[in-house]
BADOKE-151190 format. One line per field, with one value per residue (C-alpha): residue in three letters; residue number from 1; z, y, x. Coordinates in steps of 0.05 Angstrom, whole numbers, plus 5000, padded with zeros to 4 digits. Layout:
<pts>
resn (Ala	...);
resi (NUM	...);
pz (Z	...);
py (Y	...);
px (X	...);
</pts>
This chain:
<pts>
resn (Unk	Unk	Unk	Unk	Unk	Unk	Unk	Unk	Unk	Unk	Unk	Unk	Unk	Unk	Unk	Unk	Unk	Unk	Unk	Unk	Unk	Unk	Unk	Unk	Unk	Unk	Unk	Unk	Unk	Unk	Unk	Unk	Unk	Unk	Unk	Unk	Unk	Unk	Unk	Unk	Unk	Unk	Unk	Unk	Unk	Unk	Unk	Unk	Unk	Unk	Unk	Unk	Unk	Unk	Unk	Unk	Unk	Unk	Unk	Unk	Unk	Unk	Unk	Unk	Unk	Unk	Unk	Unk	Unk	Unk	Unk	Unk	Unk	Unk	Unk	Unk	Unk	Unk	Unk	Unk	Unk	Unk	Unk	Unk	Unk	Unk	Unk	Unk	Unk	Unk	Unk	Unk	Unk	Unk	Unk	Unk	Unk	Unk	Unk	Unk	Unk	Unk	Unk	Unk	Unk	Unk	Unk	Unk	Unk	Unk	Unk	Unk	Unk	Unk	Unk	Unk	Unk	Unk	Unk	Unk	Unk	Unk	Unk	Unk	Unk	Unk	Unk	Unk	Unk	Unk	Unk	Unk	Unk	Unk	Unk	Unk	Unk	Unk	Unk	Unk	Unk	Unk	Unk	Unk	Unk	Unk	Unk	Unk	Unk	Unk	Unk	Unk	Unk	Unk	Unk	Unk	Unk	Unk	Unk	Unk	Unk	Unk	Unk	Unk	Unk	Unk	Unk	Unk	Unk	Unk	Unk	Unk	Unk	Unk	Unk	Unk	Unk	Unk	Unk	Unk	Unk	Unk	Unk	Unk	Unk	Unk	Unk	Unk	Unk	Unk	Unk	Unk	Unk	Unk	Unk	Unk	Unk	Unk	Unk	Unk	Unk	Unk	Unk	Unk	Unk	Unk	Unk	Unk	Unk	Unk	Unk	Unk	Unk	Unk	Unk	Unk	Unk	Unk	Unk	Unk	Unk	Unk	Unk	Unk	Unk	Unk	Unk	Unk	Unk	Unk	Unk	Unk	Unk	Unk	Unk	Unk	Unk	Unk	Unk	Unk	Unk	Unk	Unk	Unk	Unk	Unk	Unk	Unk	Unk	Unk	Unk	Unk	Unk	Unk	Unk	Unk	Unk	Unk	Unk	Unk	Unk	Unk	Unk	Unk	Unk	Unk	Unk	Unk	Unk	Unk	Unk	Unk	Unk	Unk	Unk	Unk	Unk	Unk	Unk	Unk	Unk	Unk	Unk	Unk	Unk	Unk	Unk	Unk	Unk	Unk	Unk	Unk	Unk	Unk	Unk	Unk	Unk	Unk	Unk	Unk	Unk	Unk	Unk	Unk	Unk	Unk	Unk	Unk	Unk	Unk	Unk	Unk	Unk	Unk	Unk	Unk	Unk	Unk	Unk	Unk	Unk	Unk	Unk	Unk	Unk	Unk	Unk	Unk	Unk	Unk	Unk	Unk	Unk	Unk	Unk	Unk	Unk	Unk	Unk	Unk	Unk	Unk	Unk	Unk	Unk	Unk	Unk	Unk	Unk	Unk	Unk	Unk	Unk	Unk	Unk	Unk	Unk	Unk	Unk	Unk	Unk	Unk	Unk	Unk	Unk	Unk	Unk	Unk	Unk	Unk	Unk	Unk	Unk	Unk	Unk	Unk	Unk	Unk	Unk	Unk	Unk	Unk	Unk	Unk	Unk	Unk	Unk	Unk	Unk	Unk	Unk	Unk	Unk	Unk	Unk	Unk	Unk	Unk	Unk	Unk	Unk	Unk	Unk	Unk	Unk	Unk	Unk	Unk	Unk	Unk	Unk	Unk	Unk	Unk	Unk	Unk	Unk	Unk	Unk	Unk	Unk	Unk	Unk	Unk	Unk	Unk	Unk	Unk	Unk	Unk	Unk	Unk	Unk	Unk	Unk	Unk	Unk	Unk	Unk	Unk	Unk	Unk	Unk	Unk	Unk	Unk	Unk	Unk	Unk	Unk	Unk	Unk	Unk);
resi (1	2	3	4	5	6	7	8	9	10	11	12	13	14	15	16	17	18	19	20	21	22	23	24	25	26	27	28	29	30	31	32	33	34	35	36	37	38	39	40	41	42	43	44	45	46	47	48	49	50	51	52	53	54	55	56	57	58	59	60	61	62	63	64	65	66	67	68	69	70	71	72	73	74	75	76	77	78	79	80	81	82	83	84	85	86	87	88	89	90	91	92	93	94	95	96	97	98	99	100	101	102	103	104	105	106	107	108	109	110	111	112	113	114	115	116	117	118	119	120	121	122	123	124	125	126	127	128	129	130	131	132	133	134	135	136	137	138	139	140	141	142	143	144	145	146	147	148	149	150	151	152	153	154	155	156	157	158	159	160	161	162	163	164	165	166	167	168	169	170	171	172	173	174	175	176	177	178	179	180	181	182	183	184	185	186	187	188	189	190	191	192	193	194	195	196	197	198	199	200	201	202	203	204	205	206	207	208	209	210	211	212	213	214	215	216	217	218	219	220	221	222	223	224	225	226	227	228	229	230	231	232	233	234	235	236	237	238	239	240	241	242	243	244	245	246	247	248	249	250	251	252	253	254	255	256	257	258	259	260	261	262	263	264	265	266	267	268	269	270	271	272	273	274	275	276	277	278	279	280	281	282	283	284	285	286	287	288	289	290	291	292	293	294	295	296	297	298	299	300	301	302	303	304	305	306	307	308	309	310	311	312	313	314	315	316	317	318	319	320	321	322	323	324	325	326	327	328	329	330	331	332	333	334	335	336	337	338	339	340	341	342	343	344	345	346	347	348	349	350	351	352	353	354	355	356	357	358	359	360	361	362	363	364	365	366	367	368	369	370	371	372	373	374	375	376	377	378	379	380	381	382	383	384	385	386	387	388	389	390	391	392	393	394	395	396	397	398	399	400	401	402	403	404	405	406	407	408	409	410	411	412	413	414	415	416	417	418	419	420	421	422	423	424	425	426	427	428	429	430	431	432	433	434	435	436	437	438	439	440	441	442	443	444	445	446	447	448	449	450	451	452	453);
pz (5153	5163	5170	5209	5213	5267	5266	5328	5288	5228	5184	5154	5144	5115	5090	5037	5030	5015	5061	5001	4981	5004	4985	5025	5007	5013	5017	5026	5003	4938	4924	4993	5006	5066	5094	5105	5148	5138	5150	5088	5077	5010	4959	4986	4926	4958	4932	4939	4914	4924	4932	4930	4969	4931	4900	4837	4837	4775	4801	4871	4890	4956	4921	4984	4945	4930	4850	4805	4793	4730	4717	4694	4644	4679	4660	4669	4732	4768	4824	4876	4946	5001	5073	5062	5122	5099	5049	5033	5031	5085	5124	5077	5088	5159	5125	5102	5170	5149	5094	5073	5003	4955	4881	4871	4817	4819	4778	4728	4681	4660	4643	4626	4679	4685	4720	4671	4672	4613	4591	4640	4644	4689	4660	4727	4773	4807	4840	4834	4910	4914	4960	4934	4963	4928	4954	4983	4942	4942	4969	4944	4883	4882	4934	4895	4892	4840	4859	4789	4786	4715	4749	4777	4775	4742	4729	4656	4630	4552	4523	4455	4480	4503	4433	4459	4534	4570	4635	4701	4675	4613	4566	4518	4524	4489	4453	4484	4468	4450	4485	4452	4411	4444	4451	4518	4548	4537	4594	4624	4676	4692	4658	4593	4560	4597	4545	4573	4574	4627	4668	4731	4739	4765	4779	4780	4844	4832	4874	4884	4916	4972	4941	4975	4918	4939	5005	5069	5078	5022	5031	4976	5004	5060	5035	5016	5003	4945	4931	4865	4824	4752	4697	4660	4600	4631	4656	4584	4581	4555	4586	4617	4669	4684	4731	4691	4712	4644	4645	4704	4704	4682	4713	4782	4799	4816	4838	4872	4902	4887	4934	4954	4886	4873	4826	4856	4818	4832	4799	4830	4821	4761	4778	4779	4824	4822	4868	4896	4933	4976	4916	4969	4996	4939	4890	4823	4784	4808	4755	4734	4730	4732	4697	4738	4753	4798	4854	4858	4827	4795	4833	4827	4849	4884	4894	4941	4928	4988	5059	5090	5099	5046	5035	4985	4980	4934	4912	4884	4847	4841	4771	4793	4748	4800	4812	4866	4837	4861	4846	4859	4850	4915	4921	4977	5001	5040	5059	5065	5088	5095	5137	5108	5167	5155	5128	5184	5182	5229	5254	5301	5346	5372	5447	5446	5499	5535	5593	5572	5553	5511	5451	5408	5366	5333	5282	5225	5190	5106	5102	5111	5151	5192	5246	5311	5327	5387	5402	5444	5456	5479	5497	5547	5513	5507	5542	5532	5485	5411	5372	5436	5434	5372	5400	5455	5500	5547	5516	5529	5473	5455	5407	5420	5388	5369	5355	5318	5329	5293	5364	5337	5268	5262	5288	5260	5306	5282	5317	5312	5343	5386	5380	5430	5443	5468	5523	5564	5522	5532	5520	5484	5461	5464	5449	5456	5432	5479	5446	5428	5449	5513	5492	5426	5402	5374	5412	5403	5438	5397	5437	5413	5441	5435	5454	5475	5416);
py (4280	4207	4178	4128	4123	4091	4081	4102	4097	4052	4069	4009	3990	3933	3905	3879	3875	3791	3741	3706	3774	3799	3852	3879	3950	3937	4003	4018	4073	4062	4022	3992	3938	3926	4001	3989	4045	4107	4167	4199	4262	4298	4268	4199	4153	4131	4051	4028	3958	3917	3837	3786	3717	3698	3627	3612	3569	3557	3530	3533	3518	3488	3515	3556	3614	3567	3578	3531	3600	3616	3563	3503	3465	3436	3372	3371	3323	3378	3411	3451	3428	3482	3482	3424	3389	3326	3310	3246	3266	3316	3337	3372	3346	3370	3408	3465	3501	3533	3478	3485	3462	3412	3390	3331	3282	3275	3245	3296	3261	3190	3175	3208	3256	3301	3365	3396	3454	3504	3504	3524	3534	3481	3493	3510	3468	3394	3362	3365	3350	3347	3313	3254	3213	3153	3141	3082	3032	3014	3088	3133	3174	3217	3185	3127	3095	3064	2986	2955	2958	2996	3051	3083	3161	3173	3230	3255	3312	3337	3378	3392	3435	3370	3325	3271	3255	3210	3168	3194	3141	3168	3123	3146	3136	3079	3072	3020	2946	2917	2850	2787	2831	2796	2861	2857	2919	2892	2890	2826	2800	2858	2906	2874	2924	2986	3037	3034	3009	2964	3012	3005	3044	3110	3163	3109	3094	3016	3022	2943	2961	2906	2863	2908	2921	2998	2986	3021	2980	3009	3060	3104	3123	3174	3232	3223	3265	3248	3287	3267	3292	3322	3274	3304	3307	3350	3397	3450	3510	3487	3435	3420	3364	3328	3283	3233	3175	3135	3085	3084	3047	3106	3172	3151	3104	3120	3190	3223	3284	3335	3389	3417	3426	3458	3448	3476	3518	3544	3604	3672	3695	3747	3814	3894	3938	4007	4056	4133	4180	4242	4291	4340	4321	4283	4318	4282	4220	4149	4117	4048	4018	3948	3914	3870	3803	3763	3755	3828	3893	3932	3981	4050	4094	4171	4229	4276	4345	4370	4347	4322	4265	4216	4164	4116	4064	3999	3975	3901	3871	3795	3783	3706	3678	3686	3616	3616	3667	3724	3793	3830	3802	3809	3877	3889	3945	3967	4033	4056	4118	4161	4216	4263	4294	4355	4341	4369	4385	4396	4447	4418	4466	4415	4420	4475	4451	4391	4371	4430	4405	4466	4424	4448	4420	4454	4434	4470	4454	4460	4450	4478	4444	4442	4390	4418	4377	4354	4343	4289	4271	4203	4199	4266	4317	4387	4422	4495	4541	4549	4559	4538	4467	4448	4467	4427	4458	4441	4375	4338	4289	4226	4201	4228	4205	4259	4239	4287	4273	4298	4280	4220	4195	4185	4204	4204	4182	4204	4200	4259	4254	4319	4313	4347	4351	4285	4315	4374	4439	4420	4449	4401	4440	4513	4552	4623	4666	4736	4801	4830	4890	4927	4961	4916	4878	4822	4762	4713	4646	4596	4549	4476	4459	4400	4386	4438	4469);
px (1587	1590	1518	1486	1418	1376	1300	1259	1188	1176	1109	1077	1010	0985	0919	0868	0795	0808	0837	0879	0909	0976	1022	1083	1119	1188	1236	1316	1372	1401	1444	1449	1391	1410	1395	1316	1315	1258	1306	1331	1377	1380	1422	1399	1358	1302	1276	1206	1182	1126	1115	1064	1055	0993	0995	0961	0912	0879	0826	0808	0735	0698	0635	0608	0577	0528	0554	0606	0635	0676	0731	0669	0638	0581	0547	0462	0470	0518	0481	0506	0477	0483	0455	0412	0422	0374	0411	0441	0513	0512	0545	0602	0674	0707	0749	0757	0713	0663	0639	0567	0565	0583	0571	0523	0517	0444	0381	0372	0413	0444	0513	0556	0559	0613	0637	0688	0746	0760	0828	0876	0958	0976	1053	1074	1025	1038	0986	0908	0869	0796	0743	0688	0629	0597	0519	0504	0475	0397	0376	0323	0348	0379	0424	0431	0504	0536	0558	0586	0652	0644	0609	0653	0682	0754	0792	0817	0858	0852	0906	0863	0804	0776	0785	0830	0814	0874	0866	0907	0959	0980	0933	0879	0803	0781	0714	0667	0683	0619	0602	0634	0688	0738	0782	0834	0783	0714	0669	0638	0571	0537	0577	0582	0524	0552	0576	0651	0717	0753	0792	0811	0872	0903	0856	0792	0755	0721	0655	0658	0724	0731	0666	0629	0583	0569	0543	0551	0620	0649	0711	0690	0612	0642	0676	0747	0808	0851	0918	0948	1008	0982	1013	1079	1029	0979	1026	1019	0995	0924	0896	0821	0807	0746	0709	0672	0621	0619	0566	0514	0448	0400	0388	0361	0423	0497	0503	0563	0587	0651	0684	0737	0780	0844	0903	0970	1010	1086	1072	1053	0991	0989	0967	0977	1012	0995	1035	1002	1040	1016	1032	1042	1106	1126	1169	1176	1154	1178	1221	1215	1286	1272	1203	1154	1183	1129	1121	1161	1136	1186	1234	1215	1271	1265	1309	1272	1292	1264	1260	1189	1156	1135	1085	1074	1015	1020	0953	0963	0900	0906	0881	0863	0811	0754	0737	0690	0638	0666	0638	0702	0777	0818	0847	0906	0950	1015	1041	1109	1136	1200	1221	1272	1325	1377	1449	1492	1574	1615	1671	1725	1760	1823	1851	1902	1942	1963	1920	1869	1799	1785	1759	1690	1650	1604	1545	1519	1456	1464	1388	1317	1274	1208	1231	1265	1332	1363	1431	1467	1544	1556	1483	1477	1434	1449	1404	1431	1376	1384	1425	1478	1451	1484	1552	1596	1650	1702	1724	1783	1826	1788	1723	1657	1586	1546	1475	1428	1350	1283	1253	1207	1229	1300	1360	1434	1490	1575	1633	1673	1754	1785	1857	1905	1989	2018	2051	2068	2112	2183	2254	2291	2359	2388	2449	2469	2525	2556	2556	2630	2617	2592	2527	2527	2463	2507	2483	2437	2402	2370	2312	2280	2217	2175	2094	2051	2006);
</pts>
């Protein structure tokens, strides 16, 4: 029997104890991916899969657990400020809502002060966005801003566990030029005796931008957002950044503030998927046919032996490095489910006659099953009791849809053809031959017809 399924309840759930975790069960007949449909029959191969939307990050930190989280080198100046509504930099950037914390550059240490990755696998990431604040020059420490030009914060990346540290534009960290070498990168005026290089390139933020010398004018003493593309060079599968103030004027001047970070990746998140079925319905092991291939998570294919209904539930654990501190890593789910219906055939009884509408058709079920059916023709049920209901009378010629329902799940619609005579019985020849003799049974008549049954 010809099937055709049609849907009248789909069964999925959907959900996660994490807001950045998402999973969805995805589910069709073999081999057709196109048939999502729930409603099964024996023989069918049911498909379940599972997918992820999760992004990896790397590194994705606005610091509002009131921790650096895992994911950090620290430097001794790195504190993190939360809910402090007196201090200097606050309030937080607007973005993202809520925003309570931020890391601050403050007076427990001089140069250099740094806030430093571990190694990460930026093979597949592009661009690096975070959010600073200078302080404003000439305030109370530790809200002191820097306002040299050679004070400033830049941002490195090392591809040799931190070794070999390159500028934002591709060229190596120099050593410091001491005053009156006469190298191209020695500092001069007030700078001359600070223990760094002239830079003043990509991924450096001058805090005499504008000759403004670090004052309230300056651009750089509200928070900022920058949004920069990682280097070709930093883009391996080991490599740490860092944000670096080189030189500063002792511990209780030129502090600065961090939030906000993230490094975007094009890869899917890694993680596990991990499928459970109600072992009471389900008859048999899944079987793996094709391997994990992020974001998906393998196709696991079913052949019910018996009918029933049939739930699976994909956990997915996003195995994200935890960068914000988290106690737990983000743990989602999705549920699918299938309802199995009867196989039904069919016997055809045609129209005997012309113009008779003596047609049957009459449906057998081949197998067990729990759910009570209902039977329509072209959409008019058949009210008569059971087991009359699965059996239609009194039809004339023509194409009629039967439709098959499990009154709540699924239903399966066929069209089934009663074929009768063209046209009325007619005679269409006939010949006869006279006995010889009287009393004789020697003739005969001979009659063509043509229509009727």
């Amino acid at each position: 029997m010809k099937k055709l399924y049609a849907i009248l309840i789909a069964f999925l759930v959907s959900g996660s104890i994490s807001a950045q975790c998402t999973v969805t069960a995805l589910s069709y007949i073999w081999p057709d991916t196109t048939n999502v449909n729930f409603c099964f029959q024996l023989g069918d191969t049911l498909v379940i899969d599972a997918t992820n939307s999760v992004v990896a990050t790397q590194l994705d930190n606005d610091f509002e657990l009131g921790t650096f989280g895992t994911g950090w080198q620290t430097g001794l100046s790195a504190n993190v400020i939360q809910n402090i509504p007196t201090h200097c930099a606050w309030p937080p950037p607007a973005n993202p809502i809520p925003n309570t914390a931020y890391v601050w550059m403050g007076n427990a240490a001089a140069h250099p002060r740094n806030l430093t990755s571990v190694d990460f696998d930026l093979s597949q990431c592009y661009n690096l966005e975070f959010d600073m604040k200078y302080a404003i020059q000439s305030q109370a420490a530790p809200c002191e801003g820097p306002d040299l030009y050679c004070e400033g914060v830049r941002i490195q990346y090392s591809t040799d566990a931190g070794v070999t540290w390159y500028n934002w534009d591709g060229t190596q960290e120099q050593p410091w030029s001491a005053p009156g070498s006469g190298l191209p990168d020695a500092l001069t005026g007030n700078c001359s005796t600070h223990p760094v290089y002239a830079y003043n390139g990509l991924g450096y933020w001058d805090p005499d931008t504008l000759n403004v010398g670090g004052s309230a004018a300056s651009p750089f003493v509200n928070w900022f957002h920058v949004n920069t593309a990682l280097p070709a060079a930093a883009q391996t599968t080991s490599t740490r950044i860092r944000w670096i103030q080189l030189s500063s004027s002792s511990n209780t001047f030129d502090h600065w503030g961090l939030d906000n970070v993230k490094i975007g990746c094009q890869t899917y998140a890694p993680g596990t998927y991990s499928w459970f079925g109600d072992t009471s319905t389900t008859s048999g092991a899944a079987v793996d046919t094709i391997p994990i291939n992020l974001p998906d998570g393998g196709l696991h294919l079913i052949t019910p032996t018996i009918l029933g209904t049939y739930t699976w539930v994909v956990e997915y654990v996003d195995s994200t490095i935890m960068t914000q501190g988290a106690t737990q890593p983000d743990i989602c789910y999705d549920t699918v489910q299938f309802v199995g219906i009867a196989s039904f055939d069919y016997n055809i009884n045609h129209v005997s006659c012309y113009g008779d509408s003596n047609g049957i058709i009459a449906l057998d079920q081949l197998n067990n099953s729990s759910s009570i059916y209902s039977y329509s023709i072209n959409g008019v049920l058949n009210t008569n009791p059971q087991p009359y209901d699965s059996v239609f009378t009194d039809l004339g010629p023509g194409v009629y849809a039967i439709t098959i329902s499990d009154n709540g799940n699924c239903e399966i619609t066929d069209s089934i053809t009663i074929n009768a005579p063209n046209f009325p019985l007619q005679i269409t020849s006939y010949s006869d031959s006279l006995y010889l003799c009287y009393g004789d049974s020697s003739g005969s008549a001979h009659v063509s017809s043509l229509g009727g049954t």
